[in-house]
N, C-alpha and C positions, 0 to 999 in steps of 0.2 A: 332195306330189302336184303333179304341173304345173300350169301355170295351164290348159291345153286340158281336160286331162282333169278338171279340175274343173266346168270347163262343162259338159262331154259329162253328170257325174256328175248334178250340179244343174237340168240342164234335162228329163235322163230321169228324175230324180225328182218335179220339179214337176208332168211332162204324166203320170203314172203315178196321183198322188193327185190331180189333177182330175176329177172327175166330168164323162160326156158332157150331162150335161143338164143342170149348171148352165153348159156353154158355150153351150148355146143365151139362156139369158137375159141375159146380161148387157153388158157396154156396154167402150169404151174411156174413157180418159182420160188425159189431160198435168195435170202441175202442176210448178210449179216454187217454188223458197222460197230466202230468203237468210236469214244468221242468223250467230252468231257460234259459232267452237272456239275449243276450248281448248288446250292440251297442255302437260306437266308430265313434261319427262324430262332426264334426263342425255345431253351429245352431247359426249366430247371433251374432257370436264373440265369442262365447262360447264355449270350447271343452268339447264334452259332452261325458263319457265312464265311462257307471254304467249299471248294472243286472237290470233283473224285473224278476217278476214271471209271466210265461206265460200257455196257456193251450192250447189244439184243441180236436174235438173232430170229428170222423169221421167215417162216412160209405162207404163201398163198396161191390164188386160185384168180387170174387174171380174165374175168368173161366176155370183158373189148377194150380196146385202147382208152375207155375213159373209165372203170368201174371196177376196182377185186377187193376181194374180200380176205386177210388177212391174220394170221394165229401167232404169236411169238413169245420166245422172252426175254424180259430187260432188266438186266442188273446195273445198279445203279453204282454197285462200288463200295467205301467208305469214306465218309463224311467225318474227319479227324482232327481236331480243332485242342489245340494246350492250354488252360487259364490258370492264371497266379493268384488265389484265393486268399490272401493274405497270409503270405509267405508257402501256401503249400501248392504244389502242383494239382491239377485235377485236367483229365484227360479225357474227352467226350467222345463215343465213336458211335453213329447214325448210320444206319445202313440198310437196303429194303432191297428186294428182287419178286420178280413176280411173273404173272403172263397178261399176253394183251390179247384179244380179239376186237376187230374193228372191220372198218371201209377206208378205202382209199379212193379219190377220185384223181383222176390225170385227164392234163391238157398237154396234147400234144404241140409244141409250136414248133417244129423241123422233125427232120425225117431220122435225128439222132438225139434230140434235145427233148424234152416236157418237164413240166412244173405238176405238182402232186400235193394234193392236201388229205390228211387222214382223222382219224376219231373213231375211239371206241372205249371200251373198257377197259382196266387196269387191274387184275387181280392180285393183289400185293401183300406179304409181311414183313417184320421189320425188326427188327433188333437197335435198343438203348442203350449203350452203357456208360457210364459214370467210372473212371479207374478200373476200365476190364470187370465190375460186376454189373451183370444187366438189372436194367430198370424197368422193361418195358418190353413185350414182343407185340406192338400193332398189328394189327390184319385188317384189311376193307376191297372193298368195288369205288372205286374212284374212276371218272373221266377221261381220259387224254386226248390233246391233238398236235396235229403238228402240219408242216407245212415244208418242200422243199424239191430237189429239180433232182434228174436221170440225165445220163449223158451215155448213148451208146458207142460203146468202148468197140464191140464184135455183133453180130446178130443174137448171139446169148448173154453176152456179158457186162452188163453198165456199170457205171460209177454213180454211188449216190452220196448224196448231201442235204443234210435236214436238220430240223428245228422242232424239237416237242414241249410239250407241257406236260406234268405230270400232275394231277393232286394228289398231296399225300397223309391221309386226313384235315389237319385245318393248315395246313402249307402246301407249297407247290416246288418241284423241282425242273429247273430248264434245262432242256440236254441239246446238244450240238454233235454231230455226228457226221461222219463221211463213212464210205463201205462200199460194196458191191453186192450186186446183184444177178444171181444166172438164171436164165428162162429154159425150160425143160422143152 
């Protein structure tokens, strides 16, 4: 499926199972987080399984304490790995960024604490390269989710901490994250 018509499919799904009344209550928000991926895949001959520093940053549309709906974007970093090919260097760097649109759902267990599970879409490209010349620029609509807990810091400002998944065509990358959160 295209990348448009994935939008068109995902955004008429979301405004479909929103309910009109909890848009009245509820609030916006930004938050952004840094953290580190992972990634563990074959590129070329090459097994490639090193960290980066990645980041995202996101707004959304909170319509009750258990339901928002979510727009952001996540960079994943570069993915940097050296191999000794029989005596010569070669140098691999992997790297994608993209945007997300999703759901999130929250359970609240205290009056400053909830736990949060998310899923949506991944709009993403990507860059290959082999000794600094590229090999490859990927583009796709992949999956994500993730899973992870809020801690209210002030009446606007949390701390958050989470766990995703990425796919990124036939691999996946795990990102680990802390950040904050402020409610408008």
């Amino acid at each position: 499926m295209k990348t448009s018509s994935m939008v068109v499919l995902a955004t008429t799904l979301l405004l479909t199972v929103s309910p009109s009344a909890a848009i009245a209550e509820g609030h916006f928000y930004l938050a952004g987080s840094i953290g580190s991926a992972s990634l563990d895949d074959d590129f070329d001959g090459f097994r490639v399984d090193t960290d980066s520093t990645a980041f995202r940053l996101v707004g959304g549309r909170q319509f009750n304490d258990y339901f928002s709906l979510e727009f952001g974007y996540h960079n994943f970093g570069e993915f940097e790995q050296r191999f000794d090919d029989g005596g010569i260097p070669v140098n691999i760097g992997l790297k994608a960024d993209g945007f997300t649109l999703g759901l999130t759902g929250t359970l609240p267990v205290s009056e400053n604490f909830a736990l949060f599970a998310r899923a949506g879409f991944f709009f993403w490209d990507g860059d290959a390269e082999i000794n600094n010349m590229s090999q490859a620029r990927p583009e796709d609509t992949n999956p994500y989710l993730g899973v992870g807990a809020t801690y209210a810091l002030t009446q606007r400002l949390s701390l958050i901490a989470d766990w995703s998944t990425y796919e990124l065509e036939d691999t996946q990358s795990d990102v680990l994250s802390v950040g904050l959160a402020y409610d408008f």
